[in-house]
C-alpha positions in Angstrom: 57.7 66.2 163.3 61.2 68.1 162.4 60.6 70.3 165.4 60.3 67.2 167.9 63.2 65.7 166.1 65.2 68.8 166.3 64.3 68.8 170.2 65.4 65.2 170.6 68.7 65.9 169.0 69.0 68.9 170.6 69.0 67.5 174.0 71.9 65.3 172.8 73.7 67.6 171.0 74.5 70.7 173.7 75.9 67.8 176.3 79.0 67.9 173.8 78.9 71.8 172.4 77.7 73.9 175.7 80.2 71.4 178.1 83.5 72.3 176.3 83.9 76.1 177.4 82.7 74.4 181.2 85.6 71.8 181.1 87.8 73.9 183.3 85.0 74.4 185.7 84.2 70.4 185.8 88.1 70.3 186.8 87.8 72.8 189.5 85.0 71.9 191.2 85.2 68.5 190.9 88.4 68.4 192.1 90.3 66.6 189.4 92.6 66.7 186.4 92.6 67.6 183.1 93.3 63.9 182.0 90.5 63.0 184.2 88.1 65.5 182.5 89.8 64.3 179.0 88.7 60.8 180.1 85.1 62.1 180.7 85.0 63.1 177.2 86.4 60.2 175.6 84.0 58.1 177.3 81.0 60.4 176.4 81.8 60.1 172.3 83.1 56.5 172.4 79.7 55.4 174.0 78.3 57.1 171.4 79.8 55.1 169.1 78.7 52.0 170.4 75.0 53.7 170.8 74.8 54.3 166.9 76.1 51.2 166.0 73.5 49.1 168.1 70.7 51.3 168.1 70.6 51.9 164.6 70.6 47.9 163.7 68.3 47.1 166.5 65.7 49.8 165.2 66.0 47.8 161.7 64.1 44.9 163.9 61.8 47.3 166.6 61.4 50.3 164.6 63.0 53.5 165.1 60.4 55.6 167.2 61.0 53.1 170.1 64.6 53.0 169.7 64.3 57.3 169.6 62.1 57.1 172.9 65.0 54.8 174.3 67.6 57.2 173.7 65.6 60.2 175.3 65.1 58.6 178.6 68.8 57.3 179.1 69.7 60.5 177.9 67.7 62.3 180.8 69.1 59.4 183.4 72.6 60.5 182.1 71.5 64.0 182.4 70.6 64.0 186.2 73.6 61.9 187.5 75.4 65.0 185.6 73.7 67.6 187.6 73.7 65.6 191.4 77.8 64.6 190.3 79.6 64.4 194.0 82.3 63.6 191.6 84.2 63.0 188.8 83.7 58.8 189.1 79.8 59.5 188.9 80.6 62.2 186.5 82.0 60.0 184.4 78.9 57.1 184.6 76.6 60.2 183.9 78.7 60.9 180.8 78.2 57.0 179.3 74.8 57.0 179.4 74.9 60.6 177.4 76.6 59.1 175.1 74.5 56.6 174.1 72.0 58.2 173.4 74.2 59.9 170.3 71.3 57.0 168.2 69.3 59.5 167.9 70.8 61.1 165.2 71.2 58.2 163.1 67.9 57.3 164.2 66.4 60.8 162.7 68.2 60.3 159.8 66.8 56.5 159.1 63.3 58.0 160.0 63.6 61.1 157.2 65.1 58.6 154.7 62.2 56.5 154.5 59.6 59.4 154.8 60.1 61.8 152.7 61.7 62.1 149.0 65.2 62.1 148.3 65.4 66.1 147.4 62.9 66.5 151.3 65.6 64.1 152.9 68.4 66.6 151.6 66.9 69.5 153.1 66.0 67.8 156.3 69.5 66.0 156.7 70.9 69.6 156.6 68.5 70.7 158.9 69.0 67.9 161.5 72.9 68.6 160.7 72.4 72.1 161.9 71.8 70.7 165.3 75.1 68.9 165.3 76.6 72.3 165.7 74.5 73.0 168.5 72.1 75.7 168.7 73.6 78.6 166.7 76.4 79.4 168.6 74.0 80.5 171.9 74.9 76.9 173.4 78.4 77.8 173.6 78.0 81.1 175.2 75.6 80.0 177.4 77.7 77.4 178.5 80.8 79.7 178.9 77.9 82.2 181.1 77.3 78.9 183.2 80.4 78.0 184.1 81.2 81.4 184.7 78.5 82.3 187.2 76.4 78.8 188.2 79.2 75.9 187.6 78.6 73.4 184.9 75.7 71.6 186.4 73.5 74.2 184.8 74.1 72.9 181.6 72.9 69.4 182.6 69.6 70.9 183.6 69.2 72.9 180.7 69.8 69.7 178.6 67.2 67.9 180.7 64.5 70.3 179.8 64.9 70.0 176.2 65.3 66.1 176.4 62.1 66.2 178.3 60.3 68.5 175.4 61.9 65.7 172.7 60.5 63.0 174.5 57.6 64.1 174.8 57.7 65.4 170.8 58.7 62.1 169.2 55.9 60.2 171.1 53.5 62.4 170.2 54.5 63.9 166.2 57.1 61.6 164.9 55.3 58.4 163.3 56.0 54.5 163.5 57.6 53.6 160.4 58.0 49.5 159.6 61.3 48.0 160.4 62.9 46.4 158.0 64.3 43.2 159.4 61.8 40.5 161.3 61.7 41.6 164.8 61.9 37.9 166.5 65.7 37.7 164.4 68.0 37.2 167.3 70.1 40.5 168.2 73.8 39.7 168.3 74.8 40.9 172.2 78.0 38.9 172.2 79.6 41.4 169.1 78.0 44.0 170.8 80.3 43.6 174.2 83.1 42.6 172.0 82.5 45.6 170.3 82.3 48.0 173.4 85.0 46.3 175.5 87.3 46.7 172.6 86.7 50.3 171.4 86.3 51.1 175.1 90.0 49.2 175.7 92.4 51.1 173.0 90.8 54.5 173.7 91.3 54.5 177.3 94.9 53.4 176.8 95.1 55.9 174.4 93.3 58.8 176.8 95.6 57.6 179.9 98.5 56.6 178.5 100.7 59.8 178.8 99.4 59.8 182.8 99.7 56.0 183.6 102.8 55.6 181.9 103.1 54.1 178.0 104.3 51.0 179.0 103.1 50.8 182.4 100.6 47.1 182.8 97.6 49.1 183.1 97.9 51.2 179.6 99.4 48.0 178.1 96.5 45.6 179.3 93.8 48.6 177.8 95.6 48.8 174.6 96.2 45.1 174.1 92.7 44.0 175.4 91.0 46.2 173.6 92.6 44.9 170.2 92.6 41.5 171.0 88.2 42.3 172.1 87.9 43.8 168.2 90.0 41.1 166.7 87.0 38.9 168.3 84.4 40.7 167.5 85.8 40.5 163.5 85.4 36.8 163.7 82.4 36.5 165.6 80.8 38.9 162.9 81.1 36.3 160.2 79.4 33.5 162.0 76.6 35.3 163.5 72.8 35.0 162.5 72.2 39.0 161.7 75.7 40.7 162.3 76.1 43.9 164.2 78.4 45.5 161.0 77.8 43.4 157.6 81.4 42.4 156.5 80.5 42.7 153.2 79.4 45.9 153.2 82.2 46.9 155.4 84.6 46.1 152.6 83.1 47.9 150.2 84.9 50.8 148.6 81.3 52.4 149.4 82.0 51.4 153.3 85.5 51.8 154.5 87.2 55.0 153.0 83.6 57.1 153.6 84.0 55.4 157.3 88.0 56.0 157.6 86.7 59.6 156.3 84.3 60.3 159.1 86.6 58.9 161.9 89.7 61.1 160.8 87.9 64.4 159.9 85.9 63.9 163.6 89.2 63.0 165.5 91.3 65.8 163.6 88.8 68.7 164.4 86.5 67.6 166.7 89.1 67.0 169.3 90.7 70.5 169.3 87.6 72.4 168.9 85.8 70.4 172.0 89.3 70.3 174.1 92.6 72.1 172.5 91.0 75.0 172.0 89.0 75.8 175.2 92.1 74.8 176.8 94.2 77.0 175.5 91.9 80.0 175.0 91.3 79.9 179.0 95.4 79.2 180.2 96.6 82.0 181.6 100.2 80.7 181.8 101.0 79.9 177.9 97.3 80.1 176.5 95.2 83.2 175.9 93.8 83.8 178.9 90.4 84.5 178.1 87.2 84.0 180.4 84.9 80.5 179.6 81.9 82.9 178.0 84.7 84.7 176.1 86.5 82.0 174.8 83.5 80.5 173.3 82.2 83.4 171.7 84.9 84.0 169.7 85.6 80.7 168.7 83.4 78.2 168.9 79.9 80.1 168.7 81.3 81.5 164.5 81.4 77.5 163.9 78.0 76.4 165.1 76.7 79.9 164.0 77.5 79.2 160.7 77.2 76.0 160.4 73.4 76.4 161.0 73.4 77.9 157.7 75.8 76.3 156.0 74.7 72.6 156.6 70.8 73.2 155.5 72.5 74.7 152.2 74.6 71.6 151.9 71.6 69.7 152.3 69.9 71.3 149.3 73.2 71.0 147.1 74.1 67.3 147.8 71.4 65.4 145.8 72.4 68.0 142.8 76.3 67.8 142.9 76.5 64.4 144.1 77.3 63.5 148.6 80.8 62.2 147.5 81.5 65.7 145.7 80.3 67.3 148.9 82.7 65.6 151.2 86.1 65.7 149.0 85.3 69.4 148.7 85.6 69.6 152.2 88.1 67.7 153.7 90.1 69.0 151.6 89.1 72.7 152.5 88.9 71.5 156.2 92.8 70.2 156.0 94.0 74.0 154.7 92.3 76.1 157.0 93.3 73.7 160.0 96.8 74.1 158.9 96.5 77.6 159.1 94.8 77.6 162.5 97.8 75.4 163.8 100.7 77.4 162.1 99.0 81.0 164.2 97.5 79.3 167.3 98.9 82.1 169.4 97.0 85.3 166.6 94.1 85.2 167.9 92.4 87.2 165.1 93.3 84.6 162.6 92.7 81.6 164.7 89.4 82.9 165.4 89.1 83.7 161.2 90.2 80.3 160.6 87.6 78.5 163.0 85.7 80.6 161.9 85.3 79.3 158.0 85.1 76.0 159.7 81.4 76.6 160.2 81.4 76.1 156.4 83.6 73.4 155.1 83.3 71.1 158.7 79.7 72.3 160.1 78.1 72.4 156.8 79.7 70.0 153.9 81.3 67.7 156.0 78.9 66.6 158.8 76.1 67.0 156.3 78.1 65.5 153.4 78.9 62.7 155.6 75.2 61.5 157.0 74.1 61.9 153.7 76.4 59.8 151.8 76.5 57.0 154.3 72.3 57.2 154.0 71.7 57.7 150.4 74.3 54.7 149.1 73.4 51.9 152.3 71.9 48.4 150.8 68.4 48.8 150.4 67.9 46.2 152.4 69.9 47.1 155.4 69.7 50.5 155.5 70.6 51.2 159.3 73.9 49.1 158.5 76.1 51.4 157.0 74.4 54.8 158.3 74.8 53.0 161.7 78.1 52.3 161.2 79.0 56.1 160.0 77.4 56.9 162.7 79.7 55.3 165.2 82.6 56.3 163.6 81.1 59.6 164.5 81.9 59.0 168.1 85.3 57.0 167.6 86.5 59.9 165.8 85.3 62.3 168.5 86.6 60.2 170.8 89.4 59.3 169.5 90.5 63.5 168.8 89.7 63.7 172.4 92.2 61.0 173.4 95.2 62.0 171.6 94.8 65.7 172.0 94.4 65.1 175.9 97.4 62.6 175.8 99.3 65.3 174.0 98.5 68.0 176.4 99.2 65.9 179.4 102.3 65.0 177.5 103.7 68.1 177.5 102.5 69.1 181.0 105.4 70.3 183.9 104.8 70.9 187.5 102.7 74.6 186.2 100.5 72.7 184.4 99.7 72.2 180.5 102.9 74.0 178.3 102.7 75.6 174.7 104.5 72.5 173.4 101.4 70.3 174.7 99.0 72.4 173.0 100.9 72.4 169.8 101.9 68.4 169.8 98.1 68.5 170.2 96.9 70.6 166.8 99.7 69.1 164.9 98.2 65.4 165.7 94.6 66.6 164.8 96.3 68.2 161.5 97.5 65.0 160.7 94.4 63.2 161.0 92.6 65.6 158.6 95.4 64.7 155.7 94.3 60.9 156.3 90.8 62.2 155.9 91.6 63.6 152.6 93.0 60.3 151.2 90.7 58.5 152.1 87.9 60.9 151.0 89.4 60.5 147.5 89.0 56.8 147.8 84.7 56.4 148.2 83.5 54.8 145.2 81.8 57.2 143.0 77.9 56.2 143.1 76.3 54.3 140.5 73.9 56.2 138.6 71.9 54.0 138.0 71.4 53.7 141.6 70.7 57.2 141.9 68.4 57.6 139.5 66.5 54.8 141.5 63.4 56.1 143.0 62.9 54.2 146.9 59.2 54.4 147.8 58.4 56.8 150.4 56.1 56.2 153.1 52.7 58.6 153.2 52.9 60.6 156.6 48.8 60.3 157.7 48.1 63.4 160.1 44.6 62.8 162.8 
């Protein structure tokens, strides 16, 4: 059962870890910019979003298994537009359904939750964590190797393979488990396309706004739209039947600093490590200059190497320590390291140090820290509400980091291309968002004991 869900997310996972070191490559031989490519990316992490959100409360009504098989075969779809791109528009579509298919992550961790006990969950949360680094650090140097040789539609093939293998996996080893709402309750699509044309509004305008022009109609409409869509989908939430997001549990001190947290420590170091970094490692002009394979074998493959380690080790520590413990511990230790990563962006032995020990305080205690908490303190009898939630935020982080650090970049472009300001303006933005991360970190209500002393029955996993 882990191994199929490993598999699943897998297939997922190396879209987003083995595509960054390829970005240039998608530019070249697509034929387009870097916003463009930025755009790609924001799309991919802000579909996400939506994906967790949705799936995960729909699979409290149909079960997760056939919410898991969902995401595997729009993952594929995605997959193969990827590979047969004629460009970047197509790209782009190929990149949305990717994204969605992000559920099945929450969906894995729903399914643990409520199979095994809560010291089994830790150590499988860390182990499905693990993947969210991608697969040891080999994904990123294979995808640097891809886009060096093959072009970047190798990586979409390779993805396809292992989606295939997790599709066929979860139907076969992961079992039906009884959803916990009644499955003729009807699903609320209206806050659902409120939800997606909002968060898809202000992160466009966001993305596009340094190349459309900050006040230009088209960047204003996005922005404006887009808040105007999530100010609806607020009020709609309160009147409908069964609620995408429960407003109370929203504005719980349980809800909203653990979901500010996730957002902010995603858009702070998610968004230079999938797009500052590779960036900059690979510009000749004011960057490093280093080849695709090199650039991510120096600094992304030490995160995700690490991070394979570090997260199943978080896992085993969280239920002892406490999940809250785990995350202060590191966003804090994530906003000092970062700082010294932006202060020597051009020392390449200590950005490469600092990235680096990321693999420890962002790969392991944070990602794990974070899917644990947002698991282990949801209402008992909503449980894909808030992990749901944390899981979008997830991809509105992500996204988000990818919006303002392509924004920034473009920003600071001139007729050469991309400048050291732009790169800078762009770690300086995601250092900020990791400070907000810490407050608000400090802010999640401390768990009840008597809550966690609570033993939830576990469901008994028959083998035929």
């Amino acid at each position: 059962m882990m191994l199929a869900m490993v598999l699943a997310v897998l297939g997922y996972q190396i879209n987003a870890t083995m595509l960054s070191p390829a970005l240039p490559d998608v530019i070249e031989r697509l034929g387009t910019t870097t916003a463009a490519a930025g755009l790609s990316q924001t799309l991919f992490f802000l579909m996400a979003a939506i994906g967790q959100v949705t799936l995960a409360r729909l699979s409290d009504q149909r079960g997760r298994k056939p919410m898991m098989l969902l995401c595997a075969v729009v993952l594929i779809a995605g997959n193969l537009l990827c590979v047969f791109a004629p460009s970047i528009e197509v790209f782009i579509a190929g990149r949305i359904l990717q994204g969605v298919s992000a559920a099945m992550f929450t969906l894995a961790f729903l399914t643990l939750n409520q199979l095994l006990s809560p010291a089994g969950f830790g150590k499988a949360a860390g182990v499905i964590t693990a993947v969210n680094g991608g697969l040891a650090g080999v994904d990123a140097i294979a995808g640097g190797q891809i886009a060096d040789t093959i072009g970047f539609r190798g990586i979409f093939v390779c993805s396809t393979l292992i989606a295939v293998a997790g599709l066929l996996g979860v139907r076969r080893y992961v079992p039906d488990v009884p959803p916990t709402l009644d499955a003729g309750a009807r699903f609320d699509s209206r806050g659902i396309a409120a939800l997606a044309l909002g968060l898809t509004g202000v992160l466009v305008g966001l993305a596009q706004g340094a190349a459309w022009g900050w006040t230009s109609p088209l960047t204003l409409g996005f922005l404006l739209g887009g808040l105007a869509a999530l100010a609806f989908f607020v009020v709609s939430q309160k009147s409908a039947p069964n609620p995408v997001i429960d407003l109370d549990v929203l504005a719980s001190r349980r809800a909203w600093p653990l979901l500010l947290t996730t957002v902010c420590t995603l858009g702070g170091a998610f968004g230079a490590i999938a797009l500052t970094i590779p960036l900059f490692s690979q510009d000749a002009r004011v960057g490093l200059g280093l080849s695709a394979v090199t650039a991510a074998f120096l600094f992304l493959t030490p995160i995700q190497l690490i991070g394979v380690v570090s997260a199943p080790l978080t896992g085993r520590l969280g239920p002892r320590i406490g999940w809250r413990t785990v995350v202060v511990a590191g966003a804090l230790a994530n906003f000092v390291i970062f700082a010294l990563a932006t202060v020597f962006l051009h020392h390449e032995w200590i950005l490469i140090a600092a990235l680096a020990a990321l693999g420890v305080t962002y790969g392991g205690f944070m990602l794990t820290g974070l899917n644990g908490l947002a698991v282990t303190t949801a209402p008992k009898d909503k449980p894909g509400s808030l992990s749901g939630l944390n899981g979008a935020c997830f991809g509105i982080g992500a996204s988000l980091g990818i919006a303002l650090a392509s924004a920034m970049i473009t920003a600071g472009s001139d007729a050469g291309g991309p400048t050291e300001a732009g790169y800078q303006h762009a770690m300086y933005a995601a250092l900020v968002l990791l400070g907000i991360g810490v407050l608000t970190s400090l802010l999640i209500q401390r768990p009840d004991p008597a809550e966690q002393s609570e033993e939830t029955p576990k469901l008994l996993v028959t083998h035929h």
